[in-house]
N, C-alpha and C positions, 0 to 999 in steps of 0.2 A: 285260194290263190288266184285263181282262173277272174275274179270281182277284177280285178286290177294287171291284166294282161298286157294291153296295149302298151303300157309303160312299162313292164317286166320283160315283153317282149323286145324293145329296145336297148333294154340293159344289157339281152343279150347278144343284137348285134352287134352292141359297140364293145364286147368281151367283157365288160363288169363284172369282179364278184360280188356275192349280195346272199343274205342270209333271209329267208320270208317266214314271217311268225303266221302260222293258219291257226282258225280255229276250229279246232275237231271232234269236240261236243261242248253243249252246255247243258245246266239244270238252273231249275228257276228261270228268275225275269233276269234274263242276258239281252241287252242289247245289240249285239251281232250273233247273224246263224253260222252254223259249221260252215266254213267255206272261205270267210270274212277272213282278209289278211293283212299284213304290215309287212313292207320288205326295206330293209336296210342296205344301202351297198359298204362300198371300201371307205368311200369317201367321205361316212356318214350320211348320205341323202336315204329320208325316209318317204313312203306313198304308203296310202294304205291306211287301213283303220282295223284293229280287231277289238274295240269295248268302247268305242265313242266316248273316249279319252281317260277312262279310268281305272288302266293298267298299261298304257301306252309308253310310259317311260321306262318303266321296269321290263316291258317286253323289247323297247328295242337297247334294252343295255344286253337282254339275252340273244339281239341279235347282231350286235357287235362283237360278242363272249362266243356267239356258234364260226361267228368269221373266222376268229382268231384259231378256234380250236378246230374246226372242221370236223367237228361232230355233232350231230342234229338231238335235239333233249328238249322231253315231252313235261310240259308243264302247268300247273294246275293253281285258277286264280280264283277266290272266293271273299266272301264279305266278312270283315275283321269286325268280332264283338269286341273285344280289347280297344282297340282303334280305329274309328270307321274314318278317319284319313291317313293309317296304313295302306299299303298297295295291297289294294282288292278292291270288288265291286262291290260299292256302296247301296246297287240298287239288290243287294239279296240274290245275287243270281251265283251262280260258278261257270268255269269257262276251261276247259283242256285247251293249250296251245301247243303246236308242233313248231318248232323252230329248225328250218332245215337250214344250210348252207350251202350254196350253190355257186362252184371254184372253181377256174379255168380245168384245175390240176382231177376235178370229179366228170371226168368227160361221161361217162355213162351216164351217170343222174342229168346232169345241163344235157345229154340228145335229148332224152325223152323229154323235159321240164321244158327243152327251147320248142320242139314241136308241139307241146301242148300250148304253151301262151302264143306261138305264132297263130295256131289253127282259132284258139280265143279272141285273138288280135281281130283274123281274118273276118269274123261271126261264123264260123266254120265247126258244125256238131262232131265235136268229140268229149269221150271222159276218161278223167284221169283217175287213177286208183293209187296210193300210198299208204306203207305201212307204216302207222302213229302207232301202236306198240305192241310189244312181240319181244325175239331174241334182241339183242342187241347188236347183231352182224346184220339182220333185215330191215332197222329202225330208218326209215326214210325214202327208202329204197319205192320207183313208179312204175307202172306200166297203163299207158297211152291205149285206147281201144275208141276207132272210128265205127260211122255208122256200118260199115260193111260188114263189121267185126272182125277186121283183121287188127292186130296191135303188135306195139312195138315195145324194148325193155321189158323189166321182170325181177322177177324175184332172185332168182338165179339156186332156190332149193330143191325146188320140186317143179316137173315140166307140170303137173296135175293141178298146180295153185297158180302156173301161170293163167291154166285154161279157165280152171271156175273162175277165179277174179273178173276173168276178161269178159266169160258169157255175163255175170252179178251185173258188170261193170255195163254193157251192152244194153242191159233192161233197165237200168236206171236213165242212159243216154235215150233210152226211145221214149221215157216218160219226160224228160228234162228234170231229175230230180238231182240233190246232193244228199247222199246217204252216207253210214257207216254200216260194216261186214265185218261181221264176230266167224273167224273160221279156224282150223285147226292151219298148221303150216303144211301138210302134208295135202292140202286142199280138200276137206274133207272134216270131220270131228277129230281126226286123226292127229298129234304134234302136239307140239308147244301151242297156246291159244294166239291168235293175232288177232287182229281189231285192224279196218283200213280204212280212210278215209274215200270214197270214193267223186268225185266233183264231176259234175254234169258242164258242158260248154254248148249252146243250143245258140241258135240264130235269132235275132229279138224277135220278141210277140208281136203282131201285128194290131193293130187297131187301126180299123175302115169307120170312117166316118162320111155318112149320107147326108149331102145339102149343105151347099156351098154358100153358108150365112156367115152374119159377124159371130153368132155363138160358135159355130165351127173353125173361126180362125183362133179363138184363145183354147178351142177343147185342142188342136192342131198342137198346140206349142206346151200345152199340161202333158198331152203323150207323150210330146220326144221328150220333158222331164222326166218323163216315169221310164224312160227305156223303151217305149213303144216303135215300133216301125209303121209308121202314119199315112193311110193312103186319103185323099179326099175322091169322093165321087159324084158329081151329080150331070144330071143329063141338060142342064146351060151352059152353054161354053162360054159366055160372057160375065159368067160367075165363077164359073172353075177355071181361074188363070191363076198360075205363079205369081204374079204381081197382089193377089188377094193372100195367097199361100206360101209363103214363102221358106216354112219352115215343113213344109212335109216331104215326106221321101219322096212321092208319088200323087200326078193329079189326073184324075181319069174322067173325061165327057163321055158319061154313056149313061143310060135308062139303069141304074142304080140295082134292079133285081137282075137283068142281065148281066152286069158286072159282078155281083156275086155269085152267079150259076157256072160261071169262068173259070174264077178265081182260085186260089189256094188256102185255105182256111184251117183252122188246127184246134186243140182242145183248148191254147192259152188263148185264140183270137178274141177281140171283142170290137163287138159292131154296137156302134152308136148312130140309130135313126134323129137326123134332125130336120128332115124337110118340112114333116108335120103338113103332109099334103097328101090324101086318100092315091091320088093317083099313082103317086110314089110308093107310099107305105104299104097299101095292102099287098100288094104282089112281092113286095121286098122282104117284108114281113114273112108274108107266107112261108116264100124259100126259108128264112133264115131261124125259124124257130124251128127248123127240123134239123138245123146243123148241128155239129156234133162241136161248140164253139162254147167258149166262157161267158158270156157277157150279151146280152142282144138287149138295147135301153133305147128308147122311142122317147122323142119332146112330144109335148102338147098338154092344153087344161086337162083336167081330171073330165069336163064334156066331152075333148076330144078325145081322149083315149076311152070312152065309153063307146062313143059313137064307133071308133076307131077296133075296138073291140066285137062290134057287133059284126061288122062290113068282114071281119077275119072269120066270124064262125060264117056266116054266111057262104065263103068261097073254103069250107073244109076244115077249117083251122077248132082242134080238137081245144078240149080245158088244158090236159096237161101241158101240152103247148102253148097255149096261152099263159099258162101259170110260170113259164120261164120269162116271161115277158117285162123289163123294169121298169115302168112307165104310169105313171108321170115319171121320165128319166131325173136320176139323181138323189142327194140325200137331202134333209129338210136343214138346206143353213138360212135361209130366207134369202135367199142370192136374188140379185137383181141384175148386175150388169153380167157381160159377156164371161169376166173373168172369173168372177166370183159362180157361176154359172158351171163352167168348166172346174173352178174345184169341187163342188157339189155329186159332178158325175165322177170323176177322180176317185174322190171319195167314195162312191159307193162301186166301184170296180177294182179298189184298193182294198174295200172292206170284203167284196167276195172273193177275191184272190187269195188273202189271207187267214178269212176266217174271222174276221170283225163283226160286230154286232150294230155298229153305229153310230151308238150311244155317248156319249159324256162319260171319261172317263172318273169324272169327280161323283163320287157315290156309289160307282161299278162295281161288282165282287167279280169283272171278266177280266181274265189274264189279259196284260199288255203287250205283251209277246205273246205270238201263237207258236205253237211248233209246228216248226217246216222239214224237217227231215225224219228219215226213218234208219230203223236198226234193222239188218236182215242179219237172220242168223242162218247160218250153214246145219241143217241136219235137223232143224224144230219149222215149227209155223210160226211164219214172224206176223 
């Protein structure tokens, strides 16, 4: 639900009601992960995606049917052998959908629900926790948990499934993940079993990009499609101007390793070396295969990043360090210009993000979907 806040958030200051279909697992090849929503208001206005179009009609009649009736019903969409243009997904996958409703007249669920799309709206790390199925007095039912760990709403059974929830809810927000939590209602193995969805809201990833070239203004404008928060950096100031950049968050004149010795960096960041100039790279380099960061891809010939490779063990730079190293940057599409360039590295930062191989999917026996989320269970080793 949290994919599509900015505009859920609005619904809510303008009082709208609105019914949001989430997805709260899949098996098989699903084309949306748990998290993925559709939300229908009064008016009929639909946002949102949960199956990239192939139960979308059918989920938002269920969310016009959740409007009307104001009660939230957990629903399950899979591939029809009888009919493969019945409503299900044709690509073999299955999909749980939770279809809540969200009425002036449900003030409890809209506080929690409006403070979580505001804090989404804002890029502001919070996660949401809801229960997709269980009793039927709890089915829908949120509880809000910030970085501090204080949270807001609940369950209203047990004070004890407020707090596990909240701590579950806490560990998945510090990793940025979207999970589901198998637990008893009594917080605990204890109860009736519940299943929650839990949804991560985290501030975008950042992607630092070194050397202020024309390959850097199209990698510049492939980040912010991908979600990225895009800073440039290079130590020209008559190359790193706005006027060249127009589309990054952020443009920074300074010596490129001192800028990331600064900086704020995280597990999701990815640094793309593009100066391809020893004076730059080796010390930038240095620092930055020690960081604790997704991504570190260096431009240049397969000579210079030999060459480029040597000058790094020379000033300390170990194998396994270097072995994180993606350079010659990018994947092999035979890319030539700027743009084609930038999807190349896209690609191959999309592909370790995800868990992609690379490859051609024509001949592949690799999943086309990876799985992104996890199951924690209360009381076993998940």
């Amino acid at each position: 639900m949290l994919d599509i806040a900015e505009e859920l958030d609005r619904w809510v200051e303008q009082g709208r009601d609105f019914a949001v279909a989430t997805v709260v697992a899949v098996g098989g090849s699903a084309p949306r992960q748990p998290g993925a929503a559709l939300a229908v208001d009064s008016e009929g206005t639909a946002i949102g995606s949960v199956s990239g179009g192939c139960v979308e009609g059918a989920v938002y009649e269920l969310c016009r049917q959740a409007l009307e009736d104001g009660e939230p019903v957990l629903e399950r969409f899979g591939y029809s052998d009888d009919d493969a243009f019945a409503v299900g997904l044709t690509c073999g996958g299955v999909i749980d959908i939770l279809v809540t409703p969200v009425r002036a007249c449900d003030r409890a669920l809209r506080e929690v629900l409006g403070s979580a799309l505001a804090a989404a709206a804002r890029g502001t790390a919070a996660a949401l926790a809801r229960i997709v199925s269980g009793p039927a007095e709890l089915m829908g039912r949120a509880l809000l948990v910030r970085p501090d760990g204080s949270y807001e709403g609940g369950f209203g059974a047990h004070p004890e499934l407020d707090r596990t929830v909240a701590a579950e809810a806490a560990a998945q927000l510090d990793a940025g993940r979207t999970a589901t939590l198998e637990i008893g209602e009594q917080g605990s193995r204890c109860g009736a079993p519940l299943t929650l969805l839990i949804e991560s809201s985290v501030p975008a990833p950042r992607m630092i990009v070194f050397g202020a070239i024309d390959f850097a203004s199209a990698l510049v404008r492939m980040g912010k499609f991908l979600g990225y928060r895009v800073t440039v950096c290079d130590a020209r100031p008559v190359f790193a101007t706005a006027a060249r950049f127009p589309d990054a968050d952020e443009i920074v004149v300074e010596w490129p390793h001192k800028y990331l010795a600064r900086t704020e960096v995280d597990g999701r960041t990815v640094l793309c070396v593009l100066t391809h100039d020893a004076k730059f790279d080796v010390p930038l380099l240095q620092l930055a295969l020690r960081l604790p960061v997704a991504y570190v891809g260096a431009m240049g010939s397969r000579r210079t990043h030999l060459a480029r490779n040597e000058r790094l063990r020379d000033v300390g730079v170990g194998e396994l360090e270097l072995a994180r190293l993606r350079s010659p940057i990018g994947l092999d599409l035979g890319a030539r210009t700027p743009e084609e360039v930038a999807v190349s590295i896209a690609s191959e930062i999309v592909a370790g993000r995800r868990g992609g191989s690379g490859v051609s999917l024509t001949g592949a026996h690799t999943p086309i979907h990876h799985e992104a989320g996890a199951t924690v269970r209360i009381g076993s080793v998940a």
